[in-house]
VMD Tcl script that builds the backbone (N, CA, C; Angstrom):
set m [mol new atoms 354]
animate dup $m
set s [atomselect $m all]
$s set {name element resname resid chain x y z} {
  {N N UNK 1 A -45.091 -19.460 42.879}
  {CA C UNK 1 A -43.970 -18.619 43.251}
  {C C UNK 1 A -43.233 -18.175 41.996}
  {N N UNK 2 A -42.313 -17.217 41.856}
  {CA C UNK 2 A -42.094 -16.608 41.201}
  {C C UNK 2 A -40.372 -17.252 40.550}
  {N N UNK 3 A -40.197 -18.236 41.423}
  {CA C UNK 3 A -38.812 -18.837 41.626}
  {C C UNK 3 A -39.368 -19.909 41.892}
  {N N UNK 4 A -38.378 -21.428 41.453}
  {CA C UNK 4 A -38.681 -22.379 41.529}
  {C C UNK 4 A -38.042 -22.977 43.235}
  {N N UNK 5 A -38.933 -23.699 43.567}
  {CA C UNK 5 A -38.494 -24.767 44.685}
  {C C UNK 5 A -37.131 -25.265 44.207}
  {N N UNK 6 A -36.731 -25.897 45.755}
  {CA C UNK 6 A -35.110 -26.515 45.452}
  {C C UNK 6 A -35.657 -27.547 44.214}
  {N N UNK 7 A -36.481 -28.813 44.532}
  {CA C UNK 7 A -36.466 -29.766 43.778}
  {C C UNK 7 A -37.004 -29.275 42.435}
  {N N UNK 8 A -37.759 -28.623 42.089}
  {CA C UNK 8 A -37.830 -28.020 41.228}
  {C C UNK 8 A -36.429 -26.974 40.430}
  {N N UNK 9 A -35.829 -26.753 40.806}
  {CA C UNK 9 A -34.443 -26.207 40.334}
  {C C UNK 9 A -33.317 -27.345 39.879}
  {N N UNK 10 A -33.859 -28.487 40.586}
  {CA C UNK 10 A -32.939 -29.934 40.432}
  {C C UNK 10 A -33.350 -30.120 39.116}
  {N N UNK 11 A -34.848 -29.963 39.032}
  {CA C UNK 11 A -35.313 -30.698 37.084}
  {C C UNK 11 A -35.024 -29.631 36.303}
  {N N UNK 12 A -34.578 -28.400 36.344}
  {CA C UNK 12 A -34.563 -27.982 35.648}
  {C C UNK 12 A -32.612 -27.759 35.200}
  {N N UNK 13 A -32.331 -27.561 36.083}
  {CA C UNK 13 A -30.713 -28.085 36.381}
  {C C UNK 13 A -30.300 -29.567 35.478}
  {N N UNK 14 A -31.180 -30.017 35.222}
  {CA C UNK 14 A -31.145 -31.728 35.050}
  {C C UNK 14 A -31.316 -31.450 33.680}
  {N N UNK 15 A -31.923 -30.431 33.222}
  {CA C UNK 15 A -32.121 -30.421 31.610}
  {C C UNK 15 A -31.406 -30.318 30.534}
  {N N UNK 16 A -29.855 -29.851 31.186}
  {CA C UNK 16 A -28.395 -29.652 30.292}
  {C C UNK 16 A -27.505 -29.975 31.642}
  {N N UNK 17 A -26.474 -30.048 30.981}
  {CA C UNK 17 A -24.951 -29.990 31.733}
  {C C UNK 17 A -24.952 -28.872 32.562}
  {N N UNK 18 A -23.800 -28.963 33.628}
  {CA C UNK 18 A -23.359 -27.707 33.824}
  {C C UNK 18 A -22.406 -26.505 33.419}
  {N N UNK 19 A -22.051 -26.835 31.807}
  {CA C UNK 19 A -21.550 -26.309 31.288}
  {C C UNK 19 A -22.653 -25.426 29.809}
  {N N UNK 20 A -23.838 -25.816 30.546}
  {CA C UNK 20 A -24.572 -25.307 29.981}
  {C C UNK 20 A -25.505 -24.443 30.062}
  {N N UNK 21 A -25.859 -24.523 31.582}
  {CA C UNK 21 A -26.985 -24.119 32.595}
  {C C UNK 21 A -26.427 -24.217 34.094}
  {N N UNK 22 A -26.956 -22.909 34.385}
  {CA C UNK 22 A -26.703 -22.770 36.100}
  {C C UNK 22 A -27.252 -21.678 36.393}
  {N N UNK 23 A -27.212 -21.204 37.789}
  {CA C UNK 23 A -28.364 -20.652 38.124}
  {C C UNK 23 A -27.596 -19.168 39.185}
  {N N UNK 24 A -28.126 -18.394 38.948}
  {CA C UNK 24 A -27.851 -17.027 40.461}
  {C C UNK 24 A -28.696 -17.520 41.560}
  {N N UNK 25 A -27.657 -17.367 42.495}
  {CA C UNK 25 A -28.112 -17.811 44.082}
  {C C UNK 25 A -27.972 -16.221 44.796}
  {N N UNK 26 A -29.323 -16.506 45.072}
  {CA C UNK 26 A -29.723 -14.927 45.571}
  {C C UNK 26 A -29.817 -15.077 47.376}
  {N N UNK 27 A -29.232 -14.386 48.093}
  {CA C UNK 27 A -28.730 -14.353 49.331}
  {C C UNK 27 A -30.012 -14.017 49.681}
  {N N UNK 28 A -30.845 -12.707 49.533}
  {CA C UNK 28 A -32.404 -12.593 50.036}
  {C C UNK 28 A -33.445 -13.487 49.916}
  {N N UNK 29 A -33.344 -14.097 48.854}
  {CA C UNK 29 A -34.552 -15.294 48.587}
  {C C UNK 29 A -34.263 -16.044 49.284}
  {N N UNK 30 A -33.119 -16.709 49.522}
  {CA C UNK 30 A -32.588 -18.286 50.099}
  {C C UNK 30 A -32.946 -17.808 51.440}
  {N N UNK 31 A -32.937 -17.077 52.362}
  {CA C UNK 31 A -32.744 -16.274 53.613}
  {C C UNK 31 A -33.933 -15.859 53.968}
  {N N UNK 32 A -35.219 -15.335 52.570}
  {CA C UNK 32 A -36.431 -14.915 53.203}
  {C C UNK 32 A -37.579 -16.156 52.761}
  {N N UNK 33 A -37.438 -17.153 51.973}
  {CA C UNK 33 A -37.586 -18.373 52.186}
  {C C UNK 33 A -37.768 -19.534 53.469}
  {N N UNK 34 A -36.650 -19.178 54.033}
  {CA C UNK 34 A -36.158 -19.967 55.480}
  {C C UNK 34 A -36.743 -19.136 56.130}
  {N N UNK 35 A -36.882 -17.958 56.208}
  {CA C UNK 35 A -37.269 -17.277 57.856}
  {C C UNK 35 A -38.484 -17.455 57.629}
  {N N UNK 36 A -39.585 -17.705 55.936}
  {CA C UNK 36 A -41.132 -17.923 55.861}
  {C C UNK 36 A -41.123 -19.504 56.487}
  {N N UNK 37 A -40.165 -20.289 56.405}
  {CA C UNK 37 A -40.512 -21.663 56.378}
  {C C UNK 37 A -40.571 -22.526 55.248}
  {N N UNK 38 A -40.473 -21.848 54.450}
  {CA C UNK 38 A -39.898 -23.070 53.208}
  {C C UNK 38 A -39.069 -23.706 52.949}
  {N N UNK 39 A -37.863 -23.342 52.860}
  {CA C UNK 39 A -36.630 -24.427 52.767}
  {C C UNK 39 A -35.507 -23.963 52.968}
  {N N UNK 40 A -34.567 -24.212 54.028}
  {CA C UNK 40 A -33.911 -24.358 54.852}
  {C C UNK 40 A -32.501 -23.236 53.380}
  {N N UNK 41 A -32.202 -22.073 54.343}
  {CA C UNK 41 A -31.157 -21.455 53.127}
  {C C UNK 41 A -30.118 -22.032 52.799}
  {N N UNK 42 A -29.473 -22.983 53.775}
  {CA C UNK 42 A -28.092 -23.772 53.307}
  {C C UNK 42 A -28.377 -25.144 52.613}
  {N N UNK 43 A -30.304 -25.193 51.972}
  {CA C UNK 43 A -30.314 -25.993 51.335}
  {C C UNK 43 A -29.553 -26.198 49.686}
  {N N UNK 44 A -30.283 -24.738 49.474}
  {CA C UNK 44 A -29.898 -24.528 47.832}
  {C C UNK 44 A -28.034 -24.669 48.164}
  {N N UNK 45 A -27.543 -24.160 48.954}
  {CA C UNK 45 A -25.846 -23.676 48.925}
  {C C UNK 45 A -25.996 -25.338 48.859}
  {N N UNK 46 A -26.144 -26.548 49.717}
  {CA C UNK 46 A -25.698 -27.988 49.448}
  {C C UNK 46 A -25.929 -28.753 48.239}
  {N N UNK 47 A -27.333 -28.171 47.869}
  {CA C UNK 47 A -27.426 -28.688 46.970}
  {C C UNK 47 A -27.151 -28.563 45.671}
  {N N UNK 48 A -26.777 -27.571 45.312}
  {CA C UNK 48 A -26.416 -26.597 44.248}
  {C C UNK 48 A -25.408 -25.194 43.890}
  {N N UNK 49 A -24.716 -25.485 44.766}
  {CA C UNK 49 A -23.434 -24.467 44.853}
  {C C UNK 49 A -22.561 -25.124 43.368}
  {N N UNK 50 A -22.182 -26.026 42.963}
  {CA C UNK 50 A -21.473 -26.552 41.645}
  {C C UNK 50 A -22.052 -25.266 40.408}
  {N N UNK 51 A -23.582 -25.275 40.492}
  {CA C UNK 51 A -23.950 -24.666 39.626}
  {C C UNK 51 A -24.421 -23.629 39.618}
  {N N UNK 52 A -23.799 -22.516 40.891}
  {CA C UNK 52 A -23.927 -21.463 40.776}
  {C C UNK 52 A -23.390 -20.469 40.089}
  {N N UNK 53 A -23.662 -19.837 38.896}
  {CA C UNK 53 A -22.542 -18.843 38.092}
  {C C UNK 53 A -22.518 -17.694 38.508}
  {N N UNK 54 A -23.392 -17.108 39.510}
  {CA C UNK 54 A -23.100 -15.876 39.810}
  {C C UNK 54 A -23.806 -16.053 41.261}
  {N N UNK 55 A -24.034 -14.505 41.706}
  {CA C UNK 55 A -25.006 -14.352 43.170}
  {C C UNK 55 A -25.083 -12.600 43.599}
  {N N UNK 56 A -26.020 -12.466 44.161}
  {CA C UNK 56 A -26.683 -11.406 44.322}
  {C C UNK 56 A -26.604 -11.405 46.123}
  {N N UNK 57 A -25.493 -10.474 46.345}
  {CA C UNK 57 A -25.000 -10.607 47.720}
  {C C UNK 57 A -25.465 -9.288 48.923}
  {N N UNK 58 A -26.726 -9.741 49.665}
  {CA C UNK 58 A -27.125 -8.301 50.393}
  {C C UNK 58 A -27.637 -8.405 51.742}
  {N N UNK 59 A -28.228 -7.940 52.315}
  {CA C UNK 59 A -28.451 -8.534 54.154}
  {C C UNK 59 A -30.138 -8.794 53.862}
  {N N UNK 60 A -30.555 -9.468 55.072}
  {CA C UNK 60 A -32.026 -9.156 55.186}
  {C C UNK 60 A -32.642 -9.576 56.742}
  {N N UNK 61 A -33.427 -8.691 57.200}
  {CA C UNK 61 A -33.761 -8.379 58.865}
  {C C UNK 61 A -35.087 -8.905 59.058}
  {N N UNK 62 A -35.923 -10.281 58.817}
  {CA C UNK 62 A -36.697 -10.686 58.644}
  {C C UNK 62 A -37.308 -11.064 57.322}
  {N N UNK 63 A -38.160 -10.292 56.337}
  {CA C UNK 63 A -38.666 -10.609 55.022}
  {C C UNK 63 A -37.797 -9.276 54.355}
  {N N UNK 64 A -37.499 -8.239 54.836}
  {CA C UNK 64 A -37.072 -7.413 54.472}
  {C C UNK 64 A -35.560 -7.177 54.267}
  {N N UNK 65 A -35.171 -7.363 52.665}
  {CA C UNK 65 A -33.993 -7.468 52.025}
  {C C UNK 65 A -33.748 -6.239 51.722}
  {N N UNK 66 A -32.514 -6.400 50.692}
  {CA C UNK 66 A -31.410 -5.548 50.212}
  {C C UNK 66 A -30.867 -4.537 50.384}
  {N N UNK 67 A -30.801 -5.029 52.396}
  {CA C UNK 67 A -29.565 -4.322 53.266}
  {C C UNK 67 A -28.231 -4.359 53.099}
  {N N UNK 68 A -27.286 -3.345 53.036}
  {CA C UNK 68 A -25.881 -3.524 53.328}
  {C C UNK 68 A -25.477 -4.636 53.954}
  {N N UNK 69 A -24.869 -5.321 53.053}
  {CA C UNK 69 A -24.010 -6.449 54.133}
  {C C UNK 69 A -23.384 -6.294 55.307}
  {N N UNK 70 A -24.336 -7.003 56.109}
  {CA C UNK 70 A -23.243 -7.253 57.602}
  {C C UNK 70 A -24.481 -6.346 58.680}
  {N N UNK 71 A -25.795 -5.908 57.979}
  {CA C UNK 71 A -26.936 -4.845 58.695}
  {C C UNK 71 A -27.998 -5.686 59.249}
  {N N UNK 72 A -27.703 -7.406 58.984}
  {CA C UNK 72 A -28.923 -7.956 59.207}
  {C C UNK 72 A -28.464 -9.099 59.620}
  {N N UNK 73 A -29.266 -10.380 59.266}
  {CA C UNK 73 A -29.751 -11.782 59.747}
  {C C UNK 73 A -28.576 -13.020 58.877}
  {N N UNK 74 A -28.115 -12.487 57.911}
  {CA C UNK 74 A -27.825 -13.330 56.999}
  {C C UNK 74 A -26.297 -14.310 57.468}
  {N N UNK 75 A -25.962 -15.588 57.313}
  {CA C UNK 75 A -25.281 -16.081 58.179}
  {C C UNK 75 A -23.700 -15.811 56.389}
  {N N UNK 76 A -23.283 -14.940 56.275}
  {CA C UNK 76 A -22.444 -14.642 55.675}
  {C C UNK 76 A -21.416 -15.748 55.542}
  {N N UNK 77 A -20.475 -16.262 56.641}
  {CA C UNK 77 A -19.281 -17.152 57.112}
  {C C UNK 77 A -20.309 -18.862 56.785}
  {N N UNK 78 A -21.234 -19.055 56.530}
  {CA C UNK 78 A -21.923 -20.548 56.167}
  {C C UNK 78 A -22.083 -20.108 54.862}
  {N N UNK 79 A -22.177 -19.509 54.143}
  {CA C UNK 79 A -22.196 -19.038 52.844}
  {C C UNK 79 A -20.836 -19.124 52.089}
  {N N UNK 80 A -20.108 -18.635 52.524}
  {CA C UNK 80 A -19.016 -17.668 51.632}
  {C C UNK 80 A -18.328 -19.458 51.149}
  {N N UNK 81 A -18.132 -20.464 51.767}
  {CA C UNK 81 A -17.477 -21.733 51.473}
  {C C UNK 81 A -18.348 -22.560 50.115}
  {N N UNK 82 A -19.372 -22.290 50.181}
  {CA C UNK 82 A -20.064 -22.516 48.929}
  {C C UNK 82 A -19.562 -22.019 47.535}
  {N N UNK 83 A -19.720 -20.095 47.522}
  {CA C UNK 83 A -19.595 -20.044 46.390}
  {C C UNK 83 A -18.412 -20.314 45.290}
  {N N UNK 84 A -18.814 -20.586 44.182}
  {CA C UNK 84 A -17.493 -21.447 43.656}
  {C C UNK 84 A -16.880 -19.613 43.163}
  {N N UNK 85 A -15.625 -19.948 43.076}
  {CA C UNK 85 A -14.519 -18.837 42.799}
  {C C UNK 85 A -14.370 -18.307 41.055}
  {N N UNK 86 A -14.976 -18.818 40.472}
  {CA C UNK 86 A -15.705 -18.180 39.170}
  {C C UNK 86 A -17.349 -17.338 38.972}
  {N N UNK 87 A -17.655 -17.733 40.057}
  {CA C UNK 87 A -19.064 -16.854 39.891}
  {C C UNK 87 A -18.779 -15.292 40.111}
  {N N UNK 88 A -19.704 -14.751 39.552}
  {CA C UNK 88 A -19.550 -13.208 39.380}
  {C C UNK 88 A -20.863 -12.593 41.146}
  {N N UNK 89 A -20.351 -11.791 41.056}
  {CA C UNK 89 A -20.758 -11.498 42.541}
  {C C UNK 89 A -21.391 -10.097 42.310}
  {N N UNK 90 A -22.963 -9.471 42.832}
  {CA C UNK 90 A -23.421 -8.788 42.729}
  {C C UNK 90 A -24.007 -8.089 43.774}
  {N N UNK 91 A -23.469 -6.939 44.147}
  {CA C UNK 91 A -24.478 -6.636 45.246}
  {C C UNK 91 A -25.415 -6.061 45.480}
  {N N UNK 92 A -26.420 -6.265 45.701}
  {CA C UNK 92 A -27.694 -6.059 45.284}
  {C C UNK 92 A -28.099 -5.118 46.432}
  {N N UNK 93 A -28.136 -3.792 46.410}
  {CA C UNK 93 A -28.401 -2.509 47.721}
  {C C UNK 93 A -29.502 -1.805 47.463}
  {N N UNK 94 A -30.688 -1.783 48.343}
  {CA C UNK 94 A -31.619 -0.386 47.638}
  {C C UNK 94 A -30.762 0.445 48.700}
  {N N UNK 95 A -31.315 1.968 47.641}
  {CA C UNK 95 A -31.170 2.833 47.703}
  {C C UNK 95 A -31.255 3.741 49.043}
  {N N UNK 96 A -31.828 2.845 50.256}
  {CA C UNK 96 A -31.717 3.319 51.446}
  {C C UNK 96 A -30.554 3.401 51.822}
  {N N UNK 97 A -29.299 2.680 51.768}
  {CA C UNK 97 A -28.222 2.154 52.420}
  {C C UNK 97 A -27.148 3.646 51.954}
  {N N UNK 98 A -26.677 3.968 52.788}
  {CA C UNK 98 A -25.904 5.012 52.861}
  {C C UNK 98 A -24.738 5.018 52.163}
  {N N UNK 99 A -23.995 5.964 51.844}
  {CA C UNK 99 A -21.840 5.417 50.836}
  {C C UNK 99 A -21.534 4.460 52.332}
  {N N UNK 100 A -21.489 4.590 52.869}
  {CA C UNK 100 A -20.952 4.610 54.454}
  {C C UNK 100 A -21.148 2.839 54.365}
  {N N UNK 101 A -22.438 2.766 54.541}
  {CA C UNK 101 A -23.122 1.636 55.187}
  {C C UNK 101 A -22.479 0.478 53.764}
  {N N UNK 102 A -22.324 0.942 52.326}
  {CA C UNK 102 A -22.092 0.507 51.320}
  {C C UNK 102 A -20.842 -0.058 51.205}
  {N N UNK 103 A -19.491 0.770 51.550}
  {CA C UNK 103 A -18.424 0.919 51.997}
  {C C UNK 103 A -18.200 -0.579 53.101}
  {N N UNK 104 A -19.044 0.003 53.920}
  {CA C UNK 104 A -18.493 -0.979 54.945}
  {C C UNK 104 A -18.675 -2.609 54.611}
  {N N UNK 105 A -20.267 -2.527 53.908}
  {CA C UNK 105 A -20.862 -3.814 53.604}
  {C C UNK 105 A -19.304 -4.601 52.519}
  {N N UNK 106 A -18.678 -3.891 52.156}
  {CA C UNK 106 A -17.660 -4.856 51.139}
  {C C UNK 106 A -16.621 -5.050 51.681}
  {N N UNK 107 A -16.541 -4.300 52.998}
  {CA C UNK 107 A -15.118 -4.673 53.846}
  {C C UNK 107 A -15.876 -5.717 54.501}
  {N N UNK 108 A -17.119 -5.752 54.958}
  {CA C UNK 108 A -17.491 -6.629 55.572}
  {C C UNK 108 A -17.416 -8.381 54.676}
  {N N UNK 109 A -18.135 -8.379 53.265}
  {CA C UNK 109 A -17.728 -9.273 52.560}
  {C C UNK 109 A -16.543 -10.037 52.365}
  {N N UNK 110 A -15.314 -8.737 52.248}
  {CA C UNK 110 A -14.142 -9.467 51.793}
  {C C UNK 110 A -13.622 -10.479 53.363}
  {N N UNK 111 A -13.703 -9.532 54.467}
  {CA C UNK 111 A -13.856 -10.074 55.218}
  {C C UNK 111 A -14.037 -11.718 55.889}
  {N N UNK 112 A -15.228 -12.133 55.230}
  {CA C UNK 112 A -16.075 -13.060 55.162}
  {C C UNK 112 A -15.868 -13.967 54.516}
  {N N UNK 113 A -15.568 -13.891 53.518}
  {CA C UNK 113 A -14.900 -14.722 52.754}
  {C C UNK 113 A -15.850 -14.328 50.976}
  {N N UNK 114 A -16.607 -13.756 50.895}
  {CA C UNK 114 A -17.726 -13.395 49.980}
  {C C UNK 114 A -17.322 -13.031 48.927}
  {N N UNK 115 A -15.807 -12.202 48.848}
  {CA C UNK 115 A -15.677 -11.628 47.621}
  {C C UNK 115 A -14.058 -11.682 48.500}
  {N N UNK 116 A -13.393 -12.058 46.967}
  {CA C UNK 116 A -11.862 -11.654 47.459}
  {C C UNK 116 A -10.963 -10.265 47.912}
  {N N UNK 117 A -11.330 -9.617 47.379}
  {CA C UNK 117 A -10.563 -8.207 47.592}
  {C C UNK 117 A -11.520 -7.043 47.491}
  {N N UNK 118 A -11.189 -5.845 47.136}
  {CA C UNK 118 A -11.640 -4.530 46.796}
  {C C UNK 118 A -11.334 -4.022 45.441}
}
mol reanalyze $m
mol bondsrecalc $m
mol representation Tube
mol addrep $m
């Protein structure tokens, strides 16, 4: 795989501090992971939310990601308590998603708890 397994993210996490190393928690992977059957998406958030420095925030409707937030599957409100309040927040949209649908996806976030404001 192209990304490491949870326990595999643990040894590598394990190799410095967390003031040294940490990792982007990507909302599509963790989400199209779980719907293949690999590992459960609120695994990485338990196990590794301390050392998340950023995240890549977008919907996904089966295997198929980087929908406007709030267009798909993704459990947003079990998420948003994880990320720590220094990580940088990214939203990750193809180019299908409309101003509209874009727009809404960040009212939908702040919403949620995902991102503080506008």
């Amino acid at each position: 795989m192209e990304f490491p397994s949870p326990d595999e993210l643990e040894i590598l996490l394990n190799l410095a501090g967390p003031d040294r190393i940490g990792f982007i928690y990507d909302v599509g992977h963790a989400q199209t992971l779980d719907h293949l059957g690999f590992y459960p998406h609120e695994e990485w958030l338990k196990r590794f939310s301390s050392r998340i420095v950023g995240t890549h925030l977008h919907d996904v409707i089966g295997i198929t990601d980087h929908l406007a937030s709030g267009l798909g599957e993704v459990d947003f409100d079990m998420i948003a308590p994880y990320l720590p309040e220094d990580a940088f927040r990214t939203c990750e949209f193809q180019t299908f998603n409309t101003p509209e649908q874009v727009k809404a996806s960040l009212k939908f976030l702040v919403e949620h708890g995902c991102i503080k404001s506008l």
